[in-house]
Phi, psi and omega in degrees: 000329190296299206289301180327322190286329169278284271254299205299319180338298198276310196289329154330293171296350167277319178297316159346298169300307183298326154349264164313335171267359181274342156295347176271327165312305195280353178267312178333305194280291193292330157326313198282337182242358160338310183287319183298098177337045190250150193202094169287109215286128132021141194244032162188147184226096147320163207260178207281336192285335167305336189275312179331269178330304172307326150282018163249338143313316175323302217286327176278313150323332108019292192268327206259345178345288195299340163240054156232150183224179182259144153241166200214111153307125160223166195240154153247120183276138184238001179215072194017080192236176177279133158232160217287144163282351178246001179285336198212156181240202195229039165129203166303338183278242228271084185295357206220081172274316175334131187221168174282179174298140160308118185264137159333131167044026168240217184283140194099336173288142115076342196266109163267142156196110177308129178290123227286179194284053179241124199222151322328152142200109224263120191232124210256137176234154199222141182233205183213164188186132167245138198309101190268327169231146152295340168273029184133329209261137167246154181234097186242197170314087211313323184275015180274349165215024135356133171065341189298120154302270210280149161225116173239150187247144158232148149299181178278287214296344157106036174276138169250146198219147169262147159278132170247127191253122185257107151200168168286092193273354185278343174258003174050056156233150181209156186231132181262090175247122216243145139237138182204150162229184170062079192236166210245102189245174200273171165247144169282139202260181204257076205291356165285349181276342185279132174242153156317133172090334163295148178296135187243099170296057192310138178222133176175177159279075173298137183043051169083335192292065171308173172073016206250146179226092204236161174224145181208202167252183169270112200291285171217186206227148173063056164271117175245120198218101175277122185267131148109167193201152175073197183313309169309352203281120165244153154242125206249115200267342187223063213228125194274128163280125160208174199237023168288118188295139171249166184205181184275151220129271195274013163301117172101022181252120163345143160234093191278141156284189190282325179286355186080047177234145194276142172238000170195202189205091178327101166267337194195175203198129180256119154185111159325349202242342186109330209218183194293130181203062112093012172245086185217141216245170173193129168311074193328124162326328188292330189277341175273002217237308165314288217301288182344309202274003172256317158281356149234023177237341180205007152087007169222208157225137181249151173221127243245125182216126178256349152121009193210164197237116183290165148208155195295154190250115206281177195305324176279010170258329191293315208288318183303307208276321178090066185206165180255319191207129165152187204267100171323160154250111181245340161214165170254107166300125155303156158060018159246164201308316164323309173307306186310329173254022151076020166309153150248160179287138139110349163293146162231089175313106201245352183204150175241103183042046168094006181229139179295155182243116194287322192199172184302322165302333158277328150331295167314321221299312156354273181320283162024273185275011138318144190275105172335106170115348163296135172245146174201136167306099183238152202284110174243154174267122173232103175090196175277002194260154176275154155175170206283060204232125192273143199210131173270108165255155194273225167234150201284128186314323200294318197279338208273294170319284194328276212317314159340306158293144158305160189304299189326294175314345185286004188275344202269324174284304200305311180284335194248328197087022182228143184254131197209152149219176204289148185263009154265354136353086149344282175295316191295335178298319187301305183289329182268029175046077153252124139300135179118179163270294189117141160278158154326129192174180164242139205212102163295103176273341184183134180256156161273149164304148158080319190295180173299310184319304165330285177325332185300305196121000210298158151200183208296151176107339200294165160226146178272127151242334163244127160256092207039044160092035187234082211302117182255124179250354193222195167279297216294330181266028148268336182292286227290269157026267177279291143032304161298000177271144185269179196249172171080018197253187157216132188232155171267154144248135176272135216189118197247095138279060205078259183229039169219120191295143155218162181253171184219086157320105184252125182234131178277167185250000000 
């Protein structure tokens, strides 16, 4: 056994050798032909249209590189809660923590882990983003930096910048302004302009991986997807599909057409596995554009609301109604601009201030961008007759309660993360389809993702009747309320929720 285990010993180290010298042949053989001028033709000649394409990817990777960047979030947790384990990482070992809103069983799902008991403590998400003005502005995801105390931005060339963040969680859009200037910024394309079947292109950090570049097409288009449950919950009414791969990452990074122009802002993923299988959503530019151009002209979005709920209209409806296309009316709220201008249930909205309404969703998009305080016409089909009916429209409630407070009341958002108005209001009550008159309270219009409200469980429609033992009949005496809490604390709420009391532990930051 001995001798045999030496006798392999040696043919190992001999083979070891014959190696080297056939690497010393080959350095030979190539010293010998050094002088000579040989150009070995390609061991394939692509037909000229292949190359073509090909250097039209090249000229977008190209163009667009330079304007996308990573950005990277961080939160401070200051009290023990659950957090997603694959949504957020815990520092330099895991730079690509990020994840999309939760799709069932896809990113975001069902994986928990308590954080140890050490405070502060920080916990960081990492996205994408693109360069929109040269002077600074980036446009990414809102929920890629939710909750951030810190937003750090890198560039392609790996110059870091911290971010001041303006954004809009209900379009889950946010603009990140750096300063720097004479920046490479991209152009936004016309996403009304997008067809099925065009190339569709992603750019972002997936799994941390900058710099990343994938191509697919555009799969379909006026994709309505609601993500995320509870408070986190959004709804995206219009969302361009493609099978260009996207991964957690690349939220909040472009999706350029073949000319390098951005037509959305990658948001999300349909996947049973967590990772890509050819399904991925994206934010039409117009709609990114609207927002942008609002959040840096006036730091928030206002939005045009008439008080009533379309629904798309099915092939027996089309037929019943006598139409090619438009927006069903399926209820009306009393004492809303709709009501007031004599929409019914069973209309069928076919043209918007002069434009057809194709499905319920170019309707919402419609209204939306309307200016609050605007009359503007719209045509519905009733019956066998057309007719006119002119509506002033109003302002989307959550913004509405917002504009409504006095500075003191903005501490119940700034401390808690809640939008609050008196809970016998009447009208808010209308909008947010609550029955009844209401108790004494505070009536939650709206919460933020990521605050201690969120965290809590509170959500909208909830009324505070107590706050650390102190009985709240209004807004205001929860603002006043909270303004006496000290920070780093937990406090209880009492919360008349439908026909139930609950208690709520709010731990503050």
């Amino acid at each position: 056994m001995v001798s045999t285990r030496w006798q392999n010993r040696g043919l190992r180290a001999m083979s070891l050798a014959g190696v080297f010298a056939l690497g010393a042949i080959a350095a030979v053989g190539l010293r010998g032909n050094a002088g000579q001028n040989v150009s070995a033709p390609p061991p394939v000649q692509p037909p000229a249209q292949v190359l073509s394409l090909q250097n039209a990817f090249q000229q977008v990777a190209d163009r667009l590189r330079p304007s996308v960047v990573f950005i990277r979030s961080r939160q401070t947790a200051s009290a023990p809660q659950l957090r997603r384990g694959a949504d957020q990482d815990d520092g330099d070992n895991n730079p690509f923590g990020f994840m999309f809103p939760g799709f069932p069983g896809g990113p975001g799902g069902g994986q928990f882990r308590m954080m140890p008991p050490t405070f502060p403590r920080h916990a960081y998400a990492s996205g994408s983003g693109v360069i929109v003005r040269g002077d600074g502005y980036i446009l990414t995801n809102a929920h890629v930096i939710d909750g951030a105390d810190k937003v750090t931005v890198r560039l392609q060339d790996g110059r870091e910048f911290v971010g001041q963040v303006k954004s809009s969680s209900l379009d889950d859009l946010a603009l990140v302004k750096i300063n720097a200037t004479g920046l490479p910024a991209a152009e936004l394309g016309d996403s009304d302009q997008v067809h099925i079947g065009q190339f569709a292109i992603a750019f972002g950090a997936p799994f941390g991986l900058s710099d990343t570049m994938t191509v697919g097409v555009v799969s379909a288009l006026n994709r309505e997807q609601a993500i995320g449950s509870g408070s986190e919950a959004r709804l995206y009414p219009r969302l361009i599909q493609t099978d260009a791969s996207i991964n957690p990452g690349n939220s909040g990074g472009p999706l350029v057409d073949i000319f390098g122009r951005v037509i959305g802002i990658n948001v999300a993923i349909e996947s049973p596995s967590g990772g890509n299988v050819g399904i991925g959503f994206a934010i039409p530019s117009n709609t990114a554009k609207y927002v942008m151009e609002q959040l840096m002209t006036k730091g928030s979005v206002t939005r045009g609301y008439l008080g009533l709920a379309p629904k798309t209209l099915s092939y027996d409806e089309k037929q019943r109604y006598g139409v090619n296309e438009g927006a069903l009316v399926v209820s009306v709220q009393d004492g809303t601009p709709a009501a007031k201008a004599g929409f019914q249930v069973e209309d069928v909205i076919i043209r918007y201030d002069g434009k057809p309404v194709t499905d319920d969703a170019s309707l919402r998009e419609m209204v939306a961008r309307t200016r609050p305080g605007e009359t503007v016409p719209v045509v519905v089909k009733r019956g066998n007759a057309e007719r006119t009916i002119n509506v002033t429209v109003g302002t989307f409630p959550a913004e509405q309660v917002a504009q409504n407070e006095t500075p003191a009341k903005s501490d119940t958002r700034a401390r808690l993360g809640v939008s609050v108005a008196d809970a016998n209001n009447a009208e808010v009550r209308q909008q947010l389809g609550l029955k009844g008159n209401g108790r004494p309270g505070a009536l939650v219009v709206e919460v933020v993702p990521g605050s201690p409200a969120s965290d809590a469980g509170i959500q909208p429609g909830d009324v505070i009747e107590r706050l650390d033992g102190k009985a709240i009949t209004n807004a205001s005496d929860l603002s006043a309320a909270v303004r006496n809490l000290k920070s780093d604390t937990s406090v209880s709420a009492i919360i008349r929720r439908g026909q139930q009391t609950v208690l709520a532990q709010i731990n503050l930051d």
